[in-house]
Structures are given as structure tokens and as C-alpha cells.
C-alpha positions as CSV (number, residue, x, y, z in Angstrom):
1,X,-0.3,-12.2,-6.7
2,X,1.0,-13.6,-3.9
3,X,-1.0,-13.7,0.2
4,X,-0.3,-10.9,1.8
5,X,1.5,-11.1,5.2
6,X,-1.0,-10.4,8.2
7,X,1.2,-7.7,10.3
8,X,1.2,-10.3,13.8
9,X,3.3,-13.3,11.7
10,X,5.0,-14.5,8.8
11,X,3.0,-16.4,6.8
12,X,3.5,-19.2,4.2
13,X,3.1,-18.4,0.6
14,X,1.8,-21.3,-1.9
15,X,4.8,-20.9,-4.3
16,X,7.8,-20.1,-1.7
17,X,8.4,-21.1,1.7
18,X,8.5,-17.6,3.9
19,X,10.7,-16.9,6.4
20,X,8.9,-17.9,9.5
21,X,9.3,-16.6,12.7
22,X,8.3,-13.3,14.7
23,X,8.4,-10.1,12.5
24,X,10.7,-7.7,12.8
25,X,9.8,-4.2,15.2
26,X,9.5,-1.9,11.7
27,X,7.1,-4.1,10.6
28,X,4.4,-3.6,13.1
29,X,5.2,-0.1,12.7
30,X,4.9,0.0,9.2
31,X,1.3,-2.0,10.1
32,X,0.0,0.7,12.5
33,X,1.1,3.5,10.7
34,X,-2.1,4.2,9.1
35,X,0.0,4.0,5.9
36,X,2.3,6.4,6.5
37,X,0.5,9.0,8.9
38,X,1.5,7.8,12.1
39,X,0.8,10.4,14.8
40,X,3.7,12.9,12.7
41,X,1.3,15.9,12.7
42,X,0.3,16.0,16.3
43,X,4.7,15.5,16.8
44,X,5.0,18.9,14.8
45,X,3.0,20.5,17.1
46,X,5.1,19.7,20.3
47,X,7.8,22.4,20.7
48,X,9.4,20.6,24.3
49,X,11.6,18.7,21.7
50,X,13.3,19.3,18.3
51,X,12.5,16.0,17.4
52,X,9.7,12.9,17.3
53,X,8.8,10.7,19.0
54,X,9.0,6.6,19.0
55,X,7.7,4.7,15.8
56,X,7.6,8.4,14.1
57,X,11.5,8.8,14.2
58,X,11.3,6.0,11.3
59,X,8.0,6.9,9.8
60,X,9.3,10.6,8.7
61,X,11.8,8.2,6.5
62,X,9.2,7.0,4.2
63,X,8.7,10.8,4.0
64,X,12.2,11.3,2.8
65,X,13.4,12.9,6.2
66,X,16.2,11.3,8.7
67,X,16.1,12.8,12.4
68,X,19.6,13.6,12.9
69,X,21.5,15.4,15.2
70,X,25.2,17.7,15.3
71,X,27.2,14.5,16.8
72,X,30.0,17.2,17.2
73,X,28.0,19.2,19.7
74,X,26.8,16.3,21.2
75,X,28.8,16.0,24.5
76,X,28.7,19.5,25.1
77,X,25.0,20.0,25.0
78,X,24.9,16.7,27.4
79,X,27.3,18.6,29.8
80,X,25.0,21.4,29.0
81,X,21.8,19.3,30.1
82,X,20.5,20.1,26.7
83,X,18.7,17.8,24.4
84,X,21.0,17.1,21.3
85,X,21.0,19.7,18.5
86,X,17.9,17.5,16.6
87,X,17.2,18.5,13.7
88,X,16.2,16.7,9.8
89,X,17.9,15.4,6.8
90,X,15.8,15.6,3.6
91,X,16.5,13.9,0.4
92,X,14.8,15.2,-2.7
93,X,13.4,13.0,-5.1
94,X,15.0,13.7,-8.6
95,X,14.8,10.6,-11.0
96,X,17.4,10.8,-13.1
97,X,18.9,13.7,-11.8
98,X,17.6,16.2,-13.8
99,X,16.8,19.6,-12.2
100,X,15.8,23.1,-13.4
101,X,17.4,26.4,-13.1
102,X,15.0,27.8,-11.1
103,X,14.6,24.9,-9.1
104,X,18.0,25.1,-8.3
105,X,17.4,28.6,-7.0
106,X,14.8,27.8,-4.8
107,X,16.8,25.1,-3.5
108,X,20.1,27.6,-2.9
109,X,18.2,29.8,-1.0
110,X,16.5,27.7,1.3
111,X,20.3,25.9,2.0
112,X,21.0,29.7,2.8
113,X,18.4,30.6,4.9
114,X,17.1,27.8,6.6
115,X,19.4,25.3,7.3
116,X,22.0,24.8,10.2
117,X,25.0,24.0,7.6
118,X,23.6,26.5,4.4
119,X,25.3,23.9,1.8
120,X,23.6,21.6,-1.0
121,X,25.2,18.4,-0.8
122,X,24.9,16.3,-3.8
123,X,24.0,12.3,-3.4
124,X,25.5,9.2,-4.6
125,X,22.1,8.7,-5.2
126,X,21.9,11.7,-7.9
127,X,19.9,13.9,-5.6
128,X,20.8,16.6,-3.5
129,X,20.4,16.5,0.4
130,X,19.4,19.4,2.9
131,X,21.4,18.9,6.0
132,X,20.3,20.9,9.3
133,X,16.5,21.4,9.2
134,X,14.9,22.5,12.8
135,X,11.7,21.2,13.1
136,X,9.9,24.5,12.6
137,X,11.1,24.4,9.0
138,X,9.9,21.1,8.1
139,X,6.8,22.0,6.6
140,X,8.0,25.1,5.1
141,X,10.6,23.1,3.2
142,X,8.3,20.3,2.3
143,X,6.1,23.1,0.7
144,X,8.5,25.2,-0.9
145,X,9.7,22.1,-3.1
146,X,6.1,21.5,-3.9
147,X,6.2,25.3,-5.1
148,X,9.2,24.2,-6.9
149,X,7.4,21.4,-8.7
150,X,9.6,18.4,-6.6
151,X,8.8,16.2,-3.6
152,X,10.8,13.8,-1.1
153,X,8.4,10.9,-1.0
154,X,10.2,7.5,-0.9
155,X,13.3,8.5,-1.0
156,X,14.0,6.7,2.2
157,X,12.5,3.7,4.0
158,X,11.1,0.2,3.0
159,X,9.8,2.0,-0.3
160,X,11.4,1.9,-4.2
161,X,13.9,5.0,-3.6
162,X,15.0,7.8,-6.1
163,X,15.6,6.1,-9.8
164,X,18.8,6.8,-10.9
165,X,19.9,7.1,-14.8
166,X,23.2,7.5,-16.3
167,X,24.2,11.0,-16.5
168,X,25.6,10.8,-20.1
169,X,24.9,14.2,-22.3
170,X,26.8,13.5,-25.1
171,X,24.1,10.6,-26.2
172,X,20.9,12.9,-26.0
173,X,18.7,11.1,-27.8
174,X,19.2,7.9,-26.0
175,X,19.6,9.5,-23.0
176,X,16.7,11.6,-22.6
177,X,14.2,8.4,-23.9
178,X,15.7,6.6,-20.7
179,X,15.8,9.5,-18.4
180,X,11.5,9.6,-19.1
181,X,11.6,6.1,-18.0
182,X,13.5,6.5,-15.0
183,X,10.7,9.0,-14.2
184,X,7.8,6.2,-15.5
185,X,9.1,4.0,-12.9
186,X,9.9,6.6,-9.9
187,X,6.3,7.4,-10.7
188,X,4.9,4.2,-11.2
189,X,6.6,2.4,-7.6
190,X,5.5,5.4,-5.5
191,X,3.4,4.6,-2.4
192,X,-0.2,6.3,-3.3
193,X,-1.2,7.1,0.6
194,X,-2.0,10.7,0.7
195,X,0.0,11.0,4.1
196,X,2.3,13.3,2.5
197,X,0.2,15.1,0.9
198,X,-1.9,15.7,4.0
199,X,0.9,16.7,6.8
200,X,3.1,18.6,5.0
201,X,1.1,20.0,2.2
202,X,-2.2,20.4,4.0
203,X,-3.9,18.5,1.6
204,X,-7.4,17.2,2.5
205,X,-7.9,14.7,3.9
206,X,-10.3,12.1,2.7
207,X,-12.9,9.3,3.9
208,X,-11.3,6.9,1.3
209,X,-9.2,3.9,2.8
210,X,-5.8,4.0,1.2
211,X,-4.6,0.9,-1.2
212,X,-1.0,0.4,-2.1
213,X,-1.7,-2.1,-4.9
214,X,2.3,-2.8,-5.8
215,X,4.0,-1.9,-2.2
216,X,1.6,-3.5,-0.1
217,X,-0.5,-2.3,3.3
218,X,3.2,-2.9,5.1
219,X,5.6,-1.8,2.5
220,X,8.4,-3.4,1.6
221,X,10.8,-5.6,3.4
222,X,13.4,-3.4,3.4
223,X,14.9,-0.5,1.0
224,X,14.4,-0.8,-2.7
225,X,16.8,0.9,-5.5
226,X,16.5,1.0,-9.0
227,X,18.3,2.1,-12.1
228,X,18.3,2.8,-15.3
229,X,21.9,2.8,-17.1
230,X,23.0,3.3,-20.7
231,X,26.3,1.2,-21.4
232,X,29.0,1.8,-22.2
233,X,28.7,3.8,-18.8
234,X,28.5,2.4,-15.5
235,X,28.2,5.8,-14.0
236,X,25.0,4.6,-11.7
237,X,27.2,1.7,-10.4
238,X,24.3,-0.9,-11.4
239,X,25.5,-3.8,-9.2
240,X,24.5,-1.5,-5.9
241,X,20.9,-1.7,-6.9
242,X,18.2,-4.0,-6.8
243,X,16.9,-3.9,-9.8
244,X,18.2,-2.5,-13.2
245,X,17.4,-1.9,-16.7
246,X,19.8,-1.5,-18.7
247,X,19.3,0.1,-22.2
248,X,19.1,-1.5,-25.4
249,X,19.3,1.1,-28.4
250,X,18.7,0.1,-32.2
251,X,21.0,1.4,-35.2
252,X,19.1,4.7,-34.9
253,X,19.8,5.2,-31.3
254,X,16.0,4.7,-30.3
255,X,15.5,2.4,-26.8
256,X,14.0,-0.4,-28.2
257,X,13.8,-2.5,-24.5
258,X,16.7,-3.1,-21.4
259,X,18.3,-5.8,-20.3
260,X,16.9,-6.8,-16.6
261,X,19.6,-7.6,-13.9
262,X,18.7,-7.8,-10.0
263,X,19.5,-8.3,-6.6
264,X,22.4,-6.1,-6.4
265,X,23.5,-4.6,-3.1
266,X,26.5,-3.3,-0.7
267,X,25.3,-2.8,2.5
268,X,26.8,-5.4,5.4
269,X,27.1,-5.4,9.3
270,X,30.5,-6.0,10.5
271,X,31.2,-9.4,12.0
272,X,27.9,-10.9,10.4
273,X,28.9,-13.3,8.0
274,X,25.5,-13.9,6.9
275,X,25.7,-10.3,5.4
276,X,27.7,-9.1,2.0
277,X,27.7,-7.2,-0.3
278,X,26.4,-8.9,-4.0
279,X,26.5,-7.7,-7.4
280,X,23.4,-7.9,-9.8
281,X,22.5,-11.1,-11.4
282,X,21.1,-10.7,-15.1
283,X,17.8,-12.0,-15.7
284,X,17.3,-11.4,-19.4
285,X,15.7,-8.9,-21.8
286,X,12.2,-7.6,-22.6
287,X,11.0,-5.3,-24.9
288,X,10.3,-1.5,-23.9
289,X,6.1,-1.5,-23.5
290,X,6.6,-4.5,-20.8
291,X,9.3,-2.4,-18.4
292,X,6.2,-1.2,-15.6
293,X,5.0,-4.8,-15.8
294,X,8.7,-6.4,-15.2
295,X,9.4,-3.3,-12.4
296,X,5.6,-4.2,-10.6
297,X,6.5,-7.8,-10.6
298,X,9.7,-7.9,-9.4
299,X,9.2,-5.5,-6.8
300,X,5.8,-7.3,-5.6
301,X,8.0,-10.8,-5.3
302,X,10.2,-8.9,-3.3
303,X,7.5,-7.6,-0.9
304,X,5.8,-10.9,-0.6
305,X,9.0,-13.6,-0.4
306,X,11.5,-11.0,1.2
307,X,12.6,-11.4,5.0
308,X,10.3,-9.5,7.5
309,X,12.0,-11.3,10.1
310,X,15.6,-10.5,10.4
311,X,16.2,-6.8,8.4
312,X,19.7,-7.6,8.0
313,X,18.7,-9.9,5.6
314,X,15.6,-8.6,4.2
315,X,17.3,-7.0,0.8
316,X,16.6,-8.8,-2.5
317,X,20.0,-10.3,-2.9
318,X,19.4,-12.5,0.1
319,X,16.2,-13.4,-1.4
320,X,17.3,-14.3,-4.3
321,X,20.2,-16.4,-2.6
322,X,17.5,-17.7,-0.3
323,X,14.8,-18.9,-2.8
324,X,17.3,-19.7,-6.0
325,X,17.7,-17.0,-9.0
326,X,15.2,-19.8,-11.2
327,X,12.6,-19.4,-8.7
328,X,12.5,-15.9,-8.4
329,X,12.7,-14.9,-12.1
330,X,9.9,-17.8,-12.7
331,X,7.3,-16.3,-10.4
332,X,8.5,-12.8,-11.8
333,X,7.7,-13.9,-15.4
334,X,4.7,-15.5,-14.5
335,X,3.4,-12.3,-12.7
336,X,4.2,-9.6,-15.3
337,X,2.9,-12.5,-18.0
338,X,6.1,-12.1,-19.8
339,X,9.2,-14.5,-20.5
340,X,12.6,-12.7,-20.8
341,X,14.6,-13.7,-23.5
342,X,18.3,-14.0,-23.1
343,X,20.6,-11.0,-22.6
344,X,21.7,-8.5,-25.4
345,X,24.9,-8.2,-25.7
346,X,26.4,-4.9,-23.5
347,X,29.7,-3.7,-22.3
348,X,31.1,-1.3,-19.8
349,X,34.0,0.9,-20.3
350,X,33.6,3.7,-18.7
351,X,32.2,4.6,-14.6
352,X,33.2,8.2,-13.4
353,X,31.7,11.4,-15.3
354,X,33.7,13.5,-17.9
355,X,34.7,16.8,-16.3
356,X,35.0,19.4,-18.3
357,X,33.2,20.2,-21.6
358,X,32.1,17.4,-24.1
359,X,29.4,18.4,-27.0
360,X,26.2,17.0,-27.5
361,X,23.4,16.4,-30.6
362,X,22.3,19.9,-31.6
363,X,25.4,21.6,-31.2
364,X,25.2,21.9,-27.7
365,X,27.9,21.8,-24.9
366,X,27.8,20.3,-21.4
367,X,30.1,20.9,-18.8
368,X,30.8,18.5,-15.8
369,X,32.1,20.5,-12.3
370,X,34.1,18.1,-10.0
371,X,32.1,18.5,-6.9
372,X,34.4,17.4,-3.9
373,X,32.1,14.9,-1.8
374,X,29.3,16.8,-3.2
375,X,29.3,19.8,-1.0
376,X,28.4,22.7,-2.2
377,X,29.1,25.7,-0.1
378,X,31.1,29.3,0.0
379,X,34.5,28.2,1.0
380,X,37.4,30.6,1.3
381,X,38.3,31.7,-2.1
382,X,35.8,29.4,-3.5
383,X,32.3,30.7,-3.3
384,X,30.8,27.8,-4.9
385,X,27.3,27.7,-4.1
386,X,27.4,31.3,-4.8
387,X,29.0,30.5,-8.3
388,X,26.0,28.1,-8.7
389,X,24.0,30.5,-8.6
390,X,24.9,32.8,-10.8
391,X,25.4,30.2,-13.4
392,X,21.6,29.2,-12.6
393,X,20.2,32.9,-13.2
394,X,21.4,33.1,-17.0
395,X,21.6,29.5,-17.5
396,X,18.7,28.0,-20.5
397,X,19.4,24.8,-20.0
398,X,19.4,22.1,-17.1
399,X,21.2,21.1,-14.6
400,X,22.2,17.5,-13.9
401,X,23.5,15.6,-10.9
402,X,25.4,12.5,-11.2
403,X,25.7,9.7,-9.1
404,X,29.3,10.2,-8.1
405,X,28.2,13.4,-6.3
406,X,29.0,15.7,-9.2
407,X,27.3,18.5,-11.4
408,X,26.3,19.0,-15.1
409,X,25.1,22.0,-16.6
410,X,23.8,20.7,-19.8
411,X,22.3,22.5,-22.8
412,X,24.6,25.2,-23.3
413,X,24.7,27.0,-26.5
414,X,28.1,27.8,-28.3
415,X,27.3,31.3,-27.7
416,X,26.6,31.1,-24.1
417,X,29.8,29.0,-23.5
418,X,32.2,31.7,-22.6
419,X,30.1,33.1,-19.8
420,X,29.7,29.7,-18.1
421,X,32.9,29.4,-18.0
422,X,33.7,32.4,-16.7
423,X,31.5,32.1,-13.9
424,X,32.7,28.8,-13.0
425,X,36.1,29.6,-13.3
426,X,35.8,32.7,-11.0
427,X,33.6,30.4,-8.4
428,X,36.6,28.1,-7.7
429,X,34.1,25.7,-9.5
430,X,37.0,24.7,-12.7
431,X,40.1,24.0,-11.4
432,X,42.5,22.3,-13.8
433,X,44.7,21.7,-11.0
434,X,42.5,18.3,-9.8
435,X,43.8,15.3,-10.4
436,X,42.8,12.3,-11.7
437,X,42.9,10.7,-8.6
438,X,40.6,13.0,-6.7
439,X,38.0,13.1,-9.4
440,X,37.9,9.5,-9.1
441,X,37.9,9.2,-5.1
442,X,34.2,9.4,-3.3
443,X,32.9,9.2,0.3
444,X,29.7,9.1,2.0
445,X,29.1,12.1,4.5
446,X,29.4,10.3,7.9
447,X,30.5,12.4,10.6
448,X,28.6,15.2,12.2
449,X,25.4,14.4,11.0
450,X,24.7,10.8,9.8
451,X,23.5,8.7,13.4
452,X,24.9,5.6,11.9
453,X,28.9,6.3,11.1
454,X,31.5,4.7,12.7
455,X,34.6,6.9,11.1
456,X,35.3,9.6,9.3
457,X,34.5,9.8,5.1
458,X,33.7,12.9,3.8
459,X,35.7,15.3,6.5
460,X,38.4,12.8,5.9
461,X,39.0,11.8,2.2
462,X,40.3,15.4,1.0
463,X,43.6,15.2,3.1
464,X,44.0,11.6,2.3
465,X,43.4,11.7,-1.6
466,X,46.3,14.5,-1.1
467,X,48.7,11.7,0.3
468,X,47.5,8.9,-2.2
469,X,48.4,11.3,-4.7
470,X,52.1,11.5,-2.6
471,X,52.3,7.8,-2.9
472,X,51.7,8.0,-6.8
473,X,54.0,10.5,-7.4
474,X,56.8,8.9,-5.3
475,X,56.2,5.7,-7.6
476,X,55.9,7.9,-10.5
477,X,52.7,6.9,-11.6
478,X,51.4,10.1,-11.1
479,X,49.2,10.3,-14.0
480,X,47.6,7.1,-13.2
481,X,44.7,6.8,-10.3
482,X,43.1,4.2,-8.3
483,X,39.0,4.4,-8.2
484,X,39.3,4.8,-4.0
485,X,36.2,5.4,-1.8
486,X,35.2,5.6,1.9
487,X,32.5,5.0,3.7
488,X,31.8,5.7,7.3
489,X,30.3,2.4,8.0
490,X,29.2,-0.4,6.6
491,X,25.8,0.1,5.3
492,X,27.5,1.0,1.6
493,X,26.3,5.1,0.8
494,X,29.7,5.4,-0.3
495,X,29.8,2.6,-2.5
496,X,33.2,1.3,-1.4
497,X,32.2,-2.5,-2.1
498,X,32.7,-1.5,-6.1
499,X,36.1,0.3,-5.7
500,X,39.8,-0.6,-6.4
501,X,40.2,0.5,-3.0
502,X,37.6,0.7,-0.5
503,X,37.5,2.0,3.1
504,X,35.1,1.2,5.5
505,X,34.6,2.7,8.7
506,X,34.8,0.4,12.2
507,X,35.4,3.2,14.4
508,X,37.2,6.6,15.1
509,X,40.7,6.5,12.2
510,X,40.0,2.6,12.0
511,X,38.4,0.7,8.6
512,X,38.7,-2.2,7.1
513,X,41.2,-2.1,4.0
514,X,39.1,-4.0,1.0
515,X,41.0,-4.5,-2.3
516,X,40.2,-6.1,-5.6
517,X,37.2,-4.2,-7.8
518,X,37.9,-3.0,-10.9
519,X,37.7,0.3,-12.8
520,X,33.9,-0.2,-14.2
521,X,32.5,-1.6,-11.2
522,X,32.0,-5.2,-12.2
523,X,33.7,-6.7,-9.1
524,X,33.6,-6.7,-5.7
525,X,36.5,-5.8,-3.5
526,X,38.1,-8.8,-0.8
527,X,38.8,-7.5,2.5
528,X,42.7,-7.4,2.7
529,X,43.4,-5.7,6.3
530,X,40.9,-5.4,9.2
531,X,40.7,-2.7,11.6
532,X,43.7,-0.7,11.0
533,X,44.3,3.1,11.4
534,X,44.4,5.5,8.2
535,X,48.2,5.7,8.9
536,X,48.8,1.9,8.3
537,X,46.8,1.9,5.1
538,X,48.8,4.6,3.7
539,X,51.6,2.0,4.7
540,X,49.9,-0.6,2.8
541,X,49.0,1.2,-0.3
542,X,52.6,2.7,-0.4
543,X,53.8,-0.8,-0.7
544,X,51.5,-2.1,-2.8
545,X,51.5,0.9,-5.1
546,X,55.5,0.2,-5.3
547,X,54.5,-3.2,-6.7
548,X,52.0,-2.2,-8.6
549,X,54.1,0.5,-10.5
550,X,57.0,-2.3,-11.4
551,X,55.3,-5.4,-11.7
552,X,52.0,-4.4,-14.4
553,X,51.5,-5.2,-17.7
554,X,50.5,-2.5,-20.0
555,X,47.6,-0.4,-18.8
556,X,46.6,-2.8,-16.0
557,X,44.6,-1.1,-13.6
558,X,45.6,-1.3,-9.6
559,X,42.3,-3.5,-8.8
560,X,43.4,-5.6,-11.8
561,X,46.7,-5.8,-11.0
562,X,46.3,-7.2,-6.9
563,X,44.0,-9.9,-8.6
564,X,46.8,-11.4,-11.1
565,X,49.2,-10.8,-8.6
566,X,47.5,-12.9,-5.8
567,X,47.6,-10.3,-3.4
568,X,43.7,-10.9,-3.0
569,X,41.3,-13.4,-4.7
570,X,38.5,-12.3,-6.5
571,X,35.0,-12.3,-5.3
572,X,32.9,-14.4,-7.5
573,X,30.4,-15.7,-5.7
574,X,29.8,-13.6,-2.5
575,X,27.4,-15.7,-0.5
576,X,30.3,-18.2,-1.0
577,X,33.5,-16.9,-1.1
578,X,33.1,-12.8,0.3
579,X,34.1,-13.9,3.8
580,X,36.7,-16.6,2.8
């Protein structure tokens, strides 16, 4: 294994050169942290504020948490001499999505009870969010999901973050073998400091000096995501993450191994060129029993060749475009003492979920709720959290979040069928009336809450998915739809750097216009219009959409479409040619 870093300087490794230079703030606060403790427990005991304080504000991230505050109250309470309305974002750790009944009860009525906003929102990270948490419910919450049997640890922060798995229930078999992967590796790349367990869970606290053997004494570089995705679905949009297996089934539908593809990655800053967005590059394949060995190594190359320096390079894809693909696969092979072997064949066909009900192995039926943006709350005539939990107090099976912010409740007997329906149909949570368009449009919750947005996403996508679906009816392609998402700034939540159509946020009604990905999130859109109001890109797509509608070929999709047509090139090398 490669040196370790000393916290005061970058230092040169024997196989790589390192980025040399003085480190970046987080990482001498990631170095005096006292892995992960901090001084977070003395902050919960200072009621002046309803917030931390200093390096704590980012320490509480590797403990799933974001400080936060209502951006909408936030002149007021100035004008009020008022601190802002602080208060804590918490991310659950779910691998693969997979929650229980009663889980999801606990959940609901904390949302209810105990938070500023009382709604569950559901992730693009197949998790569920709390939103609004004053800081005397911190612990409370943290303890209630340990009641509950689930945790928030490393779901945020230079750390391996929830493991996603495709959301698929109608190959069980398959499916369920990778989803106990997903949870191998989640388990397998958690830190092992006992700082969680000993501020919010009042564990004890030991003489032992803490060792994170795969994530390091400082952590990783920067964030760290991981998959696990069975083709044909792309439903976990692979080329976001940075690293992926993707499974390999024999004849019988057993996992016999994955396919290995890394460096994948969305998140930008506007007008840094030396920033893009990057899909996956495949690395090979390796047989099931060596997938911990692969995930240690690659993540350990990361945490010893990535940028400490400069954070807005400090994500695996710019390692990899730093050091060469050959290098970094060479010193991954040699450190899991494996050689991948070349790629399986795979294809993707399908990205968004199935709503509605498909049938399973077993005779059993799953049903996939459209979630708009993933919030789920009582809204006028459509009580919806209410309607999930009365599905969740006579429901045997699970329930299952996707990544594109929706909900499965899976395992349903035939006799039980009926009555789920019912419920969901009288919760506003089945509505046959969606289109195809708004099931396949997705934003990232920006304003009030997240610090970092620039525009509007989630407050803003329902009335505009309303006018895109103006702009196909008025072209009479009205059954068709356009995967569109927004994203309230650059750093990629939304995913908007895989979309036929992707927004992203520069300021108040302003984005960049990006065009050019394709329908199973394979390519990455080109920037087509910068800076320009919500009202000229309905001007834009109303043109284009004209085009589009007269000048296709059979079935071709709009992303495909602008590509053949020259309206944008494609993106095939992004270091290269994203910025061109």
C-alpha cells in the first residue's frame, strides 16, 4: 500500500507523482478531527446558537448531517437581528434502497413530529432525506434510526457514500444477490471510528486509538460513490459514480462476477474549465469472491494518488485523467492481487423505473408510485405521506426507493393487491393522468434549504414540465418525452449532465441550457445556451422540439436527434472536448 500523506504536506508516492503543493483547508480538518469527533459533543451542548461551530459545520457531514438553514426566511430574520433559522439535513444510509415497513413508520412519524418541513423526501441517491432538524433533535433522531435498525454514517463527506443498486423487482433472484452486495460493500468502505457511535448514540468510549485501514487517518480526497447496477437497466445512472460493478448473471440467473468501470462523475464549477463532468471508464471484469478486494483497492488508490490540494479537482475522474487510466488500473490490480480480464459483454436499454404494477418470481407483484421530486408530504387532496402510511401498516413486504426519487412497494401478494391499490389510489399516490414526460423529468431540491443552489429545481420543475408538455402537444408529439432534469447548481445532485435536456442553475430564473445525452444515460450533454432565463429556453426547446418532431427518423430520441442533426456535437472525450 501506498505512503500515507502526513496532514502538513503533500507527499510523493514511489509509484505516482502527487500533487504537490499546500493541502487543502478540509484536510487539516479531517487531520485534527480526532477521526471524526471533532469538539461536536461539547457544540450540542451550546444552546446561544442552533448551529456549530468552525471545522464542526463540515465534520457533522461525515456524520451524514448538512447545517442548513430556511434561505427563505433568511432576510427577514437578518432585519429581525436574528441568527438564520439553522437547523440539519440528514441522509439515511440505505444500500440499495431497501427499507422495511416499520422502518418506514418510524421514519413518517419523526418527518411529522420533529421536523420544520414534516415531509420524507426521497434521494437521487436511493435514500430518503430529513429536512428541518433543530439542533435539540439531533440526537434524538440519530437514536431513533438506531431503534429502527438504520444509521447515517458516510453518507456525506470525503467518505464511500450510500451504495446504490438498481431498483429492478421483476428480476428477484438476480436482484436480491446484488442488492447483498451493495450492502457487503456499504459495510465493507465504512469508516470504523467509533465517533458516531459515541456522540449520538452514547456509546463508550474507549482507550483504543482508532485505525481506518481502507479510508485512511484523513479520509478521502474528496466524496466517493459507488454502485452496483444490473443491465439492461441503467436506473442508478452508473457514469455519475466513481466506481461501479456492474452484474454479470449466468444462464441460471446466479451473479457469477461484475464488470468494473470507474471514475465517473458530474459535478463542475462554472467558469472552471479544468472542471467537467466525465462518464465511467471500464476497467474489466472479475469474478464475484474478488469484488471487496477490487472495491479496497481502488478506493485506497484514490485516497493515496487523489488531489488534496485543489478539491475541485480531487474526484477520481481527474485522477484518473491525471495519472493515465493504465496507471491507475495497474496499481489497482497489483493491490487487490488480481488482473481483470476484459469486459463481458452488457447493454442498456432501459433508465427510468416502471410505474405501475409489473410481477415478479413467486407470483408476486410490485408497484412503482411516481414520486414528484421525491417529496413526500400531505398536499391538498393528496395526502401522500398519509397514504404511505397506511400502505406501510398492512403492507408484508418492502418498500424500495429508486434512484430517480421514486417508490416501490415490493412483495405484494395477488391477494393483497386490491387493497394497495386502493390505498394508493385514494392517497393521490396513482394518478394515470402523469405523463410520460413528468415521470421522466428530475430535479435536485435546491431552494430553501440546500446552502449551495444558485436557482430554483425542485420548486421549479412541476410548472415547467407542465409547459414542456405544452410544447409537445403543440408539435404533436405528445406521447413522446424528453429525459429533462434540473439542477440548482452545478455540483450535479440532479444529475442533469446525463439528460436529453439538462438545466443547471447560475442564478435566480438563469441556467445554462445543456443538450445532447441520450435516453440510457451513456452520453454527456454539450452546453448549448449560457445564462439564459427559463422563459428563453422554453423559446429554445419550442423550436427545437418543432425540428425535432419533422426532421426524425423512426423512433429517434430528442438527445439523438440534436446529435445527427448538428445542433450540438457529442461529448466523447470530456477533458478534451466538454468545454469546446
Amino acid at each position: 500500500m501506498s505512503k500515507q500523506r502526513t496532514p502538513e504536506a503533500a507527499v510523493e508516492s514511489t509509484s505516482v507523482k502527487i500533487v504537490e503543493g499546500k493541502l487543502s483547508d478540509n484536510e487539516r480538518m479531517k487531520a485534527e478531527s480526532n477521526f471524526l469527533r471533532g469538539t461536536i459533543a461539547e457544540d450540542l451542548k451550546d444552546g446561544l446558537t442552533g448551529g456549530f461551530h468552525g471545522d464542526n459545520i463540515q465534520l457533522i457531514r461525515l456524520h451524514g448531517m448538512y447545517q442548513q438553514d430556511d434561505r427563505d426566511l433568511r432576510a427577514e430574520r437578518a432585519e429581525q437581528k436574528l441568527e438564520p433559522l439553522l437547523n440539519v439535513m440528514l441522509r439515511c444510509r440505505l444500500p440499495g434502497g431497501i427499507i422495511t415497513p416499520q422502518q418506514w413508520l418510524g421514519i413518517d412519524k419523526f418527518a411529522a413530529e420533529d421536523t420544520l418541513y414534516g415531509s420524507i423526501r426521497l434521494t437521487t441517491r436511493q435514500t430518503f432525506q430529513f429536512h428541518g432538524v433543530l439542533k435539540n433533535d439531533i440526537k434524538p433522531m440519530h437514536q431513533l434510526l438506531n431503534h429502527l435498525g438504520l444509521d447515517s454514517i458516510a453518507t456525506a463527506g470525503d467518505v464511500n457514500r450510500n451504495v446504490l443498486c438498481t431498483s429492478n423487482p421483476i428480476e428477484s433472484k438476480l436482484h436480491q444477490q446484488a442488492y447483498e452486495w451493495a450492502k457487503k460493500i456499504s459495510e465493507f468502505l465504512l469508516p470504523k471510528t467509533r465517533a458516531y457511535v459515541e456522540i449520538w448514540l452514547d456509546g463508550e468510549k474507549r482507550e483504543t486509538t482508532d485505525v481506518e485501514p481502507i479510508l485512511g487517518a484523513t479520509y478521502l480526497p474528496r466524496k466517493f460513490k459507488t454502485t452496483v447496477v444490473i443491465p439492461p437497466d441503467n436506473d442508478v445512472d452508473l457514469h455519475a459514480n466513481d466506481l461501479n460493478f456492474v452484474a454479470i448473471g449466468d444462464k441460471q440467473g446466479q451473479l457469477i462476477g461484475f464488470n468494473v468501470l470507474v471514475g465517473g462523475g458530474l459535478a463542475m464549477t462554472h467558469g472552471d474549465k479544468n472542471t467537467y463532468p466525465r462518464k465511467a471508464s471500464e476497467f474489466g471484469y472479475i469474478p464475484l469472491e474478488k469484488t471487496l478486494d477490487i472495491a479496497g483497492a481502488i478506493v485506497t488508490t484514490q485516497r493515496d494518488w487523489g488531489n488534496r490540494v485543489e478539491r475541485k479537482n480531487a474526484k477520481t475522474k481527474y485522477t484518473l485523467e491525471r495519472v493515465g487510466i493504465d496507471a491507475f488500473k495497474q496499481e489497482v490490480e497489483k493491490r487487490a492481487g488480481i488482473a481483470f480480464v476484459p469486459i463481458v459483454p452488457y447493454e442498456f436499454t432501459h433508465r427510468g423505473d416502471r410505474i405501475g404494477w409489473v410481477k415478479g418470481v413467486n407470483n408476486q407483484w410490485h408497484l412503482t408510485l411516481f414520486i414528484e421530486n421525491g417529496r413526500i408530504l400531505d398536499y391538498p387532496n393528496r395526502p401522500l405521506k398519509t397514504g404511505m402510511a397506511e400502505i406501510a401498516k398492512i403492507h408484508k413486504g418492502d418498500f424500495r426507493l429508486t434512484a430517480n426519487q421514486n417508490l416501490i412497494i415490493a412483495g405484494v401478494a395477488t391477494k393483497d393487491k386490491a387493497k394497495i391499490e386502493q390505498l394508493a389510489r385514494q392517497h393521490g399516490l396513482i394518478n394515470d393522468e402523469i405523463s410520460d414526460q413528468r415521470k421522466n423529468s428530475m430535479a435536485c431540491v435546491a431552494f430553501p434549504t440546500c446552502p449551495l443552489a444558485m436557482a430554483e429545481a425542485e420548486r421549479f420543475l412541476p410548472n415547467f414540465v407542465t409547459k414542456v408538455e405544452q410544447l409537445l402537444a403543440k408539435h404533436q408529439v405528445a406521447d413522446e418525452n424528453i429525459i429533462l432534469r434540473v439542477t440548482g447548481c452545478a455540483n450535479g445532485c440532479g444529475r442533469a449532465m446525463l439528460a436529453e435536456v439538462g438545466l443547471v442553475g447560475k442564478a435566480l430564473d438563469r441556467y445554462n441550457l445543456h443538450l445532447g445525452g441520450n435516453r440510457v444515460g451513456t452520453r454527456i450533454p454539450r452546453m448549448y445556451r449560457e445564462n439564459i432565463t427559463s422563459a428563453e429556453i422554453l423559446t429554445e426547446l419550442d423550436s427545437l422540439i418543432a425540428r425535432w418532431a419533422k426532421e426524425r427518423k423512426e423512433q429517434e430520441d430528442f438527445g439523438d436527434y440534436v446529435i445527427r442533426a448538428g445542433i450540438v456535437k457529442p461529448v466523447i472525450d470530456s477533458a478534451r472536448d466538454f468545454h469546446s
